[in-house]
N, C-alpha and C positions, 0 to 999 in steps of 0.2 A: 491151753491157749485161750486167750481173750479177745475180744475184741472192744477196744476203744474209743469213745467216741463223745468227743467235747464239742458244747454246744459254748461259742466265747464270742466278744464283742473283736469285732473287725481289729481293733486300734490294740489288741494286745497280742497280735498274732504274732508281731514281733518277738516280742519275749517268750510266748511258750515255746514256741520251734527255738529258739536260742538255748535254754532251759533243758527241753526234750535233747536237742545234739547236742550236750554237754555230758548229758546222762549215759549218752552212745543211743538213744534212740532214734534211729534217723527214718526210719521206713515210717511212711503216711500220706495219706489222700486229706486234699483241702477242695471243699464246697464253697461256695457264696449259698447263704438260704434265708430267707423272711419267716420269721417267728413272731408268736408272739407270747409270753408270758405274763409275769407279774408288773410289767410297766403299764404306765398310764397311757393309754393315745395320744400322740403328737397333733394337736389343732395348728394349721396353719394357713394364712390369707395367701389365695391364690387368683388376683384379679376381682378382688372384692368378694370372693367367696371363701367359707370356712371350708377346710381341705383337710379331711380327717385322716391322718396315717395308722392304721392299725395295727401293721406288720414293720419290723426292725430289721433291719441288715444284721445279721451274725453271720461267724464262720464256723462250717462245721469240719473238723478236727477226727477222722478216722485211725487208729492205731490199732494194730494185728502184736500182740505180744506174746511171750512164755510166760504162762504163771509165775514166775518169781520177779516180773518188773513189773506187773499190775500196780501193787503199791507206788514204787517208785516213779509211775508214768501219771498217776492220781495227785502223786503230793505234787511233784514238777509242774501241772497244769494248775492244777489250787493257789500252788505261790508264785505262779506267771500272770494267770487271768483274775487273781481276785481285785476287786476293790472296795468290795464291802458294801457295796448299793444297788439297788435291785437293775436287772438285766444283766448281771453278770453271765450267766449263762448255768449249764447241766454239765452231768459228764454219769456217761453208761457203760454197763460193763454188761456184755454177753458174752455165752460162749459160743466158741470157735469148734465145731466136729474136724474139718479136715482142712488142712493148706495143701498148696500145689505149686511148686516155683513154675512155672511155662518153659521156661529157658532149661531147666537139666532136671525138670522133673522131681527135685527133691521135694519131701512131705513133711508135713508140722514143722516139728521149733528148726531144723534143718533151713526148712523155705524161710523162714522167719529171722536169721540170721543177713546182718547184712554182709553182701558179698566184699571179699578183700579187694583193695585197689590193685594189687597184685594180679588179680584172677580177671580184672576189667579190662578187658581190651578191646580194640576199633576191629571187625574184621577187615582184614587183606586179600586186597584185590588181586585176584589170582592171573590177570588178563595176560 
């Protein structure tokens, strides 16, 4: 098990999540975070003064996988987020020792699965 995690510019969040649940990957956490990399700092006049931006808006992109969609969840995010100019963004790959679904307990690629709509229900109010 891996865990995933794309560092991509706000404006392409669209397409990788399109991209990812196309693939069937649907389980993931999204941050808003300020970065800064290989961009230049943004100068800009703020009431007659220079107003230096240092840090970028990106979103940061969490995915919990089975090793055999690592690949698949890498290229999916390369040919959603790229554009070929700096600030596109990172993407990391750690491992994962243990999952734990909360809801029924199940461990690793089990928890890691997503749940059938079949299996999703509202509970009933027993009143």
């Amino acid at each position: 098990m891996k865990m995933v995690t794309a560092i991509i510019r706000p404006e392409r969040l669209q397409d990788v999540k399109t991209g990812l649940f196309r693939e069937g990957i649907t389980g993931m956490s999204l941050s808003t975070v300020l970065g800064h990399g290989g961009e230049q700092d943004t100068i800009e006049q703020y009431r007659g003064s220079a107003v230096v931006f240092e840090f970028v808006e990106k979103v940061k992109i969490e995915i919990a996988v089975p090793n055999h969609l690592v690949d698949k969840t890498i290229d999916t995010i390369l040919n959603a987020a790229q554009t070929g100019t700096v600030g596109d963004g990172k993407i990391f790959v750690q491992s994962i020792e243990r999952v734990v679904r909360i809801r029924t307990g199940e461990e690793d690629n089990l928890a890691l699965l997503p749940v059938p709509l079949t299996v999703q229900t509202l509970p009933v109010d027993k009143a």
